[in-house]
C-alpha positions in Angstrom: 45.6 -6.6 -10.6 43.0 -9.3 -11.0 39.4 -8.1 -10.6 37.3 -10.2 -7.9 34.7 -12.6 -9.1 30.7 -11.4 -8.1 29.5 -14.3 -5.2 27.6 -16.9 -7.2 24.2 -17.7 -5.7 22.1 -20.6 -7.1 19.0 -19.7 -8.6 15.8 -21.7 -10.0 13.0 -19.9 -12.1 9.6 -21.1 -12.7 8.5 -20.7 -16.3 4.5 -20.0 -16.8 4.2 -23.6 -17.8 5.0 -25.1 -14.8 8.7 -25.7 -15.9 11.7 -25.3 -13.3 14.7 -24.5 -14.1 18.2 -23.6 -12.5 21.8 -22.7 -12.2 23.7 -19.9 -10.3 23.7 -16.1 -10.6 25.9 -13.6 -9.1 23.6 -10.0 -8.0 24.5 -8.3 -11.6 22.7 -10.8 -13.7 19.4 -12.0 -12.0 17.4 -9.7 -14.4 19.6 -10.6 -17.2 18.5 -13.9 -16.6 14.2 -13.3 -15.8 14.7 -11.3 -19.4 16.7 -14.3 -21.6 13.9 -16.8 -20.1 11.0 -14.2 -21.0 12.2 -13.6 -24.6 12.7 -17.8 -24.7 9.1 -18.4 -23.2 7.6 -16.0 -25.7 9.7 -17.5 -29.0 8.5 -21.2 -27.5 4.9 -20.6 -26.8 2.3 -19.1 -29.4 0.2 -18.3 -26.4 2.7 -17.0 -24.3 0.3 -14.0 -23.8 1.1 -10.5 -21.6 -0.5 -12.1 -18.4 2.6 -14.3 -18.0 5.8 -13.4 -15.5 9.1 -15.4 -15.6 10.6 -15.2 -11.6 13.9 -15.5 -10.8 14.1 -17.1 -7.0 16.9 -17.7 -5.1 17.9 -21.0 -2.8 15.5 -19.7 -0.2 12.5 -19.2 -3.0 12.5 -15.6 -2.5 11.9 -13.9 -5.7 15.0 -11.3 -6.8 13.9 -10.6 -10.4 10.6 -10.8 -12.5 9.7 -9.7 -16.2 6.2 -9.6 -17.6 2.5 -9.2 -16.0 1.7 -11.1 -13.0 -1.5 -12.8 -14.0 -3.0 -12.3 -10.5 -2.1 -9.2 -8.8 -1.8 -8.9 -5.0 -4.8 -7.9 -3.3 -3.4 -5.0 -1.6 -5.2 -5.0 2.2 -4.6 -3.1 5.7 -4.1 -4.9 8.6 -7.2 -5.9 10.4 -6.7 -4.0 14.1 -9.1 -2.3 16.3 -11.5 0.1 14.9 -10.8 3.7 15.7 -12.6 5.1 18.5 -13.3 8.9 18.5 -13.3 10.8 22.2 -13.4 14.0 21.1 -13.1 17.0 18.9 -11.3 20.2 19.8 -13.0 22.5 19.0 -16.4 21.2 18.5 -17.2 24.7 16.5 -15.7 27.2 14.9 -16.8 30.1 12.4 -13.3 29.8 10.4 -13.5 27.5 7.3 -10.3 27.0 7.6 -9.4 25.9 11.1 -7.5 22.7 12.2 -8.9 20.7 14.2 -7.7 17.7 16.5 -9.1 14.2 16.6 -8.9 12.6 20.5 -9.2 9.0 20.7 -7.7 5.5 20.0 -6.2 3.3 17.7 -4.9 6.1 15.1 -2.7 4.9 12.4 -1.1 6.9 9.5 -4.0 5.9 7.6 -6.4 7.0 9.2 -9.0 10.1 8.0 -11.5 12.3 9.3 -14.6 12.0 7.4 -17.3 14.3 7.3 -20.9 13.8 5.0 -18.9 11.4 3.0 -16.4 13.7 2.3 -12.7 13.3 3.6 -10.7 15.8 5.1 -6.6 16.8 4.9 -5.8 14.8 8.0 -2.3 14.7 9.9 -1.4 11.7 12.1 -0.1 12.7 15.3 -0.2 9.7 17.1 -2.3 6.2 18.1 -4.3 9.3 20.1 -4.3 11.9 18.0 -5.2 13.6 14.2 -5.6 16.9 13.2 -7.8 17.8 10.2 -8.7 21.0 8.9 -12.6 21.8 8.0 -13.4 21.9 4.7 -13.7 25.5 3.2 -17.2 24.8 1.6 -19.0 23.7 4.6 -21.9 24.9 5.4 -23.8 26.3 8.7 -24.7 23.6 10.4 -23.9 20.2 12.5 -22.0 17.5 10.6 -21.6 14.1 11.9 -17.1 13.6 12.3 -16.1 10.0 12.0 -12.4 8.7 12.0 -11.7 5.9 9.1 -8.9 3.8 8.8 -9.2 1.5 5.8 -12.7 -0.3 6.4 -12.5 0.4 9.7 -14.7 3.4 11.1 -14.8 5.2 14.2 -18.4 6.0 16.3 -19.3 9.9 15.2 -19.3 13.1 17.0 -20.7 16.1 16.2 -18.7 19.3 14.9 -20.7 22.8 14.5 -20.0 25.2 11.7 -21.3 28.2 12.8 
């Protein structure tokens, strides 16, 4: 019994001077080939320095294997969306360090935190609506100012009362 050939897919890889190059890979090699073309670039080029990545990209320029640094990493950001907006808190007191509270309002995300004096709290996304958080053990007596962030986004503040 004959064993069945991979599929061959053509491939092209950009080297870190600008060169392309090409041929065809089946899905077992396409790493085999990033890593040959990295150890090549780094025997060719004396400055062929760790911020260099060989790419392996298929017909439709998707990348499907890299070796070495990328010399620019992707800024990693959140999608911009409406800022949370905080309704309310329930409760709005308690005397129990410990006690979960739940975060009313709109455009929640699994993100998002409640933040308190510029301190964050466990939070649990429950929906676009809702969040629980549980207050902080070392809080104080006092009122404290409860916002809802989501990346840079911040919610209005409402007021919670340790008592």
């Amino acid at each position: 019994m004959s064993e069945r050939a991979q599929p061959s897919h053509p491939f092209k890889c950009k080297l870190p001077d600008g060169t392309v190059i090409g041929g065809s890979y089946d899905n077992i090699s396409a790493v085999t080939i990033a890593a040959a073309l990295y150890s090549t670039a780094q025997a060719y080029s004396a400055d062929f320095s760790g911020g260099h990545q060989v790419v392996v990209y298929d017909e439709n320029d998707v990348p499907i294997a890299a070796i070495g640094k990328s010399p620019d990493p992707p800024t990693q950001t959140l999608p911009v969306g409406p800022a949370p907006v905080l309704s309310a808190l329930q409760p709005d007191s308690a005397g129990d360090w410990s006690v979960e509270v739940h975060a009313v309002g709109q455009n929640f995300t699994s993100e998002s935190q409640a933040w308190s004096s510029g301190v964050s709290a466990p939070t649990t996304f429950i929906s676009d609506t809702e969040l629980s958080f549980v207050v902080p053990g070392v809080v104080a007596a006092g009122t404290y100012d409860v916002t809802i962030k989501t990346g840079e986004l911040e919610s209005n503040a409402l007021p919670f009362t340790a008592l």
